[in-house]
C-alpha positions as CSV (number, residue, x, y, z in Angstrom):
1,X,3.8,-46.7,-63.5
2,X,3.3,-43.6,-61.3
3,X,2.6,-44.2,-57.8
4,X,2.8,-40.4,-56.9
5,X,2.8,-36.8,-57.6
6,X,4.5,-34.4,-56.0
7,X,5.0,-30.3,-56.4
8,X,5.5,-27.2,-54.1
9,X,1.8,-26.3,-54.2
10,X,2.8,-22.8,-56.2
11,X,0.2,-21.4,-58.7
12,X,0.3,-22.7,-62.3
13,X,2.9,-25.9,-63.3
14,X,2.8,-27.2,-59.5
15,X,-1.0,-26.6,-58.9
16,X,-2.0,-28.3,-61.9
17,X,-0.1,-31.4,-61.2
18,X,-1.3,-31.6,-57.5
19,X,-5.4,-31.0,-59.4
20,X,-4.7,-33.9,-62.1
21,X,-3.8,-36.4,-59.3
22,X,-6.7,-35.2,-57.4
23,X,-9.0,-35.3,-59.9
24,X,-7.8,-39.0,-61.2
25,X,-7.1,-40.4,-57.6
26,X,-3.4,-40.9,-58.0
27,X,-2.0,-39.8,-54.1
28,X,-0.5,-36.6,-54.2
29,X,2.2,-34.5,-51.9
30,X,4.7,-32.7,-51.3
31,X,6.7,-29.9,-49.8
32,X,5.5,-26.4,-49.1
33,X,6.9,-23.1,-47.2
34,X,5.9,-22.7,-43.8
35,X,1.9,-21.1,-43.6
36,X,1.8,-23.0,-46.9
37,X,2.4,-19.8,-48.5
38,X,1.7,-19.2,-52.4
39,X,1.5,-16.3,-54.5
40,X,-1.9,-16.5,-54.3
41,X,-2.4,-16.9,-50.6
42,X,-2.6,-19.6,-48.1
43,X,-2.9,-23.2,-49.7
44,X,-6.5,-25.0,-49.8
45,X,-6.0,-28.1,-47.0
46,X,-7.2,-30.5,-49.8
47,X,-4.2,-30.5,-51.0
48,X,-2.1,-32.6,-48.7
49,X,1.3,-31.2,-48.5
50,X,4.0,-31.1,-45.8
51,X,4.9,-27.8,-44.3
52,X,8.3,-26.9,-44.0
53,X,9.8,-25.5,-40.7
54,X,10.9,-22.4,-43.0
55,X,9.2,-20.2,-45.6
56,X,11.6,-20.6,-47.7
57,X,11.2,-21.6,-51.8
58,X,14.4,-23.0,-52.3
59,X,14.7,-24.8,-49.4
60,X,11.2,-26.5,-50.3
61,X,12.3,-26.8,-53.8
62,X,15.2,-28.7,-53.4
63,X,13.5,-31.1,-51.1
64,X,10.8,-32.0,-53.6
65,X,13.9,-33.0,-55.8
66,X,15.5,-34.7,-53.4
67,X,12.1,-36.8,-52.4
68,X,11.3,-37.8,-55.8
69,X,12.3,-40.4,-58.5
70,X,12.6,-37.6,-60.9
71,X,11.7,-34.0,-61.8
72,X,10.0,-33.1,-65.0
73,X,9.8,-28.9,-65.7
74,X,7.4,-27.4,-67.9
75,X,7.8,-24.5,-69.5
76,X,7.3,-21.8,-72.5
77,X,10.8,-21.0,-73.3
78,X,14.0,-21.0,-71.3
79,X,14.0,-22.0,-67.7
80,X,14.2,-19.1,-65.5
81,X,14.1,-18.1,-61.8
82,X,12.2,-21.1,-59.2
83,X,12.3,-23.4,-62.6
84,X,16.2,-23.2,-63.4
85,X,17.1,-23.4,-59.8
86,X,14.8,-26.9,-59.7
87,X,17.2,-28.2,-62.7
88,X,20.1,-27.2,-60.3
89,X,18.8,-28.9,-57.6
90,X,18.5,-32.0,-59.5
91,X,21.7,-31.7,-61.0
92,X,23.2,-31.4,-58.1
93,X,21.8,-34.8,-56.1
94,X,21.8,-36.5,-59.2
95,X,18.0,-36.9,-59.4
96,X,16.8,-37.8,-63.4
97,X,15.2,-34.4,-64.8
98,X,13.1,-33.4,-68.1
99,X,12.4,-30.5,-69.6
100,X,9.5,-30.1,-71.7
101,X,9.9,-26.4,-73.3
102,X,6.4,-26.2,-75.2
103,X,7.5,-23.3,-77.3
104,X,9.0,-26.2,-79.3
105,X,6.9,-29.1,-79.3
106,X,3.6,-30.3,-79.3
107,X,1.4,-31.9,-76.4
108,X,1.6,-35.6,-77.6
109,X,5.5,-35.3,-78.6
110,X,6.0,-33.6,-74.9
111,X,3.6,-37.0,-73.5
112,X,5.5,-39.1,-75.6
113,X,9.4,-38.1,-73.9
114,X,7.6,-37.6,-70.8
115,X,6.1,-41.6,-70.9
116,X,9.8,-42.9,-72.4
117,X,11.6,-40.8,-69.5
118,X,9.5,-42.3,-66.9
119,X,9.5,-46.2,-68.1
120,X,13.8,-45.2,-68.5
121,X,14.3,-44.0,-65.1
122,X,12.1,-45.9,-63.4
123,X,10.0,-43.2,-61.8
124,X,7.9,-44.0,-59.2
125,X,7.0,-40.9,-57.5
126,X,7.3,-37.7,-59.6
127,X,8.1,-34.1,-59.0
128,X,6.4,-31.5,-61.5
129,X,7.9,-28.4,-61.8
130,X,7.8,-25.0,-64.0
131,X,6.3,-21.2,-64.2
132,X,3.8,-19.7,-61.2
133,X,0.9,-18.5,-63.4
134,X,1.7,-15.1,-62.9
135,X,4.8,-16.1,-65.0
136,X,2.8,-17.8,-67.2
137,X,-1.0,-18.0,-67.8
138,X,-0.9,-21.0,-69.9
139,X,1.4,-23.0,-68.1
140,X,-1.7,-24.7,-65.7
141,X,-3.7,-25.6,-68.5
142,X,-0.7,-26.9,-70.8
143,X,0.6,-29.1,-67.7
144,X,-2.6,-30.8,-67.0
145,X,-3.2,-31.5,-71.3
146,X,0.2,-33.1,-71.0
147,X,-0.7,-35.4,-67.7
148,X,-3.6,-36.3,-69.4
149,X,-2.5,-37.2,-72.6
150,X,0.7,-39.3,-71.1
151,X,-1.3,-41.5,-68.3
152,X,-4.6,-41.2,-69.5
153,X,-5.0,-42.9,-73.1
154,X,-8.2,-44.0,-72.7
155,X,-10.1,-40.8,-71.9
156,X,-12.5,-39.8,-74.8
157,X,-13.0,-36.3,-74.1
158,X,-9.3,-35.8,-73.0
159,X,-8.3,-36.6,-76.7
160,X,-10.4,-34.4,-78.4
161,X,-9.1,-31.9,-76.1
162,X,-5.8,-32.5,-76.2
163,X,-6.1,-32.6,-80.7
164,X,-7.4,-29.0,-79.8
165,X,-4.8,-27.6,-78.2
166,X,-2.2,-29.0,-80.4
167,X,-3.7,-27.8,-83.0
168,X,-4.2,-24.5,-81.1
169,X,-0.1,-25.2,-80.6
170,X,1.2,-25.1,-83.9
171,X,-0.8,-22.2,-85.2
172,X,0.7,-20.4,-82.5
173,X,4.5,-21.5,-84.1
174,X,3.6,-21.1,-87.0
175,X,2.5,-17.5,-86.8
176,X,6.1,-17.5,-84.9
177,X,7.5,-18.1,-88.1
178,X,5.2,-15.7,-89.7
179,X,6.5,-12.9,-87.0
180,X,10.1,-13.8,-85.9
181,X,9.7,-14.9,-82.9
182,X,10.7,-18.3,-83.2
183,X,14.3,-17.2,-84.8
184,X,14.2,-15.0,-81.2
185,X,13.7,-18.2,-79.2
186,X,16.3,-20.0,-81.4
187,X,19.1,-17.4,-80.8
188,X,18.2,-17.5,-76.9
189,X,19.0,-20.9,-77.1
190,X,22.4,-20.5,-79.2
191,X,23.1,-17.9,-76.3
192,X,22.8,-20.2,-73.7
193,X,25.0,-22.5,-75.5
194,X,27.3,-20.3,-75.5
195,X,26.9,-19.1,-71.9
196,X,27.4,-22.8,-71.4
197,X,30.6,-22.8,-73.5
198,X,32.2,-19.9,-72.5
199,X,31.8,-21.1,-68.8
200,X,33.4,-24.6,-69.6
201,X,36.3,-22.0,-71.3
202,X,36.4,-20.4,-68.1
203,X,37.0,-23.3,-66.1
204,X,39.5,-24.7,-68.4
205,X,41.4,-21.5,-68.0
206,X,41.6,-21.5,-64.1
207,X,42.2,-25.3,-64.1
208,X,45.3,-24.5,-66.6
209,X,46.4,-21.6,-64.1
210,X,46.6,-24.1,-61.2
211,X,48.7,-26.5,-63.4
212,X,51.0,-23.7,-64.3
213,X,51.2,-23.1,-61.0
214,X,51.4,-25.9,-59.9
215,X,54.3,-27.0,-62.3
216,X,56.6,-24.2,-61.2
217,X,56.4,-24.9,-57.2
218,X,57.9,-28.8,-58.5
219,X,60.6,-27.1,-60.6
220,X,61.2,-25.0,-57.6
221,X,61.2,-27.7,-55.0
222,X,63.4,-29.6,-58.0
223,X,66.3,-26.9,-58.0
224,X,66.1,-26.4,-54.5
225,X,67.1,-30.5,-54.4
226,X,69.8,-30.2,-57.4
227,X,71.3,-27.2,-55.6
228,X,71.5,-28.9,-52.4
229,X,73.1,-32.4,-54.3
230,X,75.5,-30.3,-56.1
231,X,76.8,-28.1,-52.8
232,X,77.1,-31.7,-51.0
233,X,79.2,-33.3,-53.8
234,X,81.2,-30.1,-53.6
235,X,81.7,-30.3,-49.9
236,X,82.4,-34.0,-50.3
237,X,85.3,-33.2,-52.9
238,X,86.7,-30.7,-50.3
239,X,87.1,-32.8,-47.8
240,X,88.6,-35.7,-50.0
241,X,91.2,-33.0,-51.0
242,X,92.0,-31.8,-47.4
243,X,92.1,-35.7,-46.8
């Protein structure tokens, strides 16, 4: 069970998280640039988050990840700028991380990972992440639908509104399919596969190099040693002959 919710008090993703545990009494927090700076000015005191002693993003970002249980991003699409770097940052302190891409799901299915995630990792206190709404304009409203739907079961209202907008959800793919913009999204995502291929190439490459290299200093170092064996049994024979 949730005990918290944290963000970085940004427009959309992060504002709607910090609202939904206001609005439902779950204690909220977080990190936030010094001046509590946002893209849409100074941030309300209501919401009670921690300045940092820098203005910073990244900074704040990354310690968000590092005081949670786990990070889960929302998003439309392929993580990008503030977002991707948050999957870094979890990546790199080995913090559990979601991403719920609602180009290709719907708001129960993204509830549904986002419930089996939690109970898995054992989050306790929980870090949402994604888009600042003038990245995305859906991305506050589609955060809180997918709060609600994951820890509120038993709100009537909240059901018929999330039915709604899944509803509303796969009209919107379908007339993807209609207009070819799903196939668009699937070939980003077979590009970033192979982004992520042709870096694990690259690596393989340079880690080859360095064994190559490597391997000729030894058989270097290994002459070197047979010459020296060689000129002192030669120098031994000498003298045994002088003897």
């Amino acid at each position: 069970m949730i005990k918290k919710i944290i963000s970085g008090g940004q427009t959309g993703a992060d504002r709607s998280a910090l609202d939904f545990a206001i609005d439902n009494n779950i204690p909220h927090g977080g990190w936030i640039p010094k001046g509590r700076i946002t893209e849409g000015g100074r941030l309300p005191e209501k919401y009670h988050l921690q300045e940092m002693e820098t203005s910073s993003y990244d900074i704040r970002t990354e310690q968000n990840v590092i005081d949670s249980d786990g990070t889960v991003i929302v998003s439309h699409g392929k993580l990008t700028g503030g977002s991707a770097l948050t999957q870094t940052f979890a990546i790199k302190h080995h913090k559990p991380c979601i991403h719920l891409n609602m180009n290709k799901t719907t708001i129960a299915e993204a509830a549904g990972s986002l419930n089996n995630w939690i109970e898995k990792s054992k989050i306790k206190i929980l870090n949402v992440a994604g888009p600042r709404a003038s990245k995305d304009d859906r991305i506050y409203q589609v955060t809180k639908d997918i709060l609600e739907a994951a820890f509120i079961k038993d709100k009537d209202h909240g059901g018929k509104v999330i039915k709604y907008k899944e509803n509303n959800y796969m009209a919107e793919k379908l007339d993807q399919r209609q207009t070819g913009n799903e196939s668009e999204d699937d070939i980003t995502e077979l590009e970033l596969e192979d982004d992520a291929l042709e870096k694990k190439m690259r690596k393989l490459e340079s880690d080859a190099e360095r064994l190559l290299h490597h391997s000729n200093e030894l058989l270097q170092e290994l002459n070197k040693t047979r010459a020296k064996q060689e000129k002192a049994g030669q120098d031994d024979l000498e003298l045994k002959n002088i003897g």
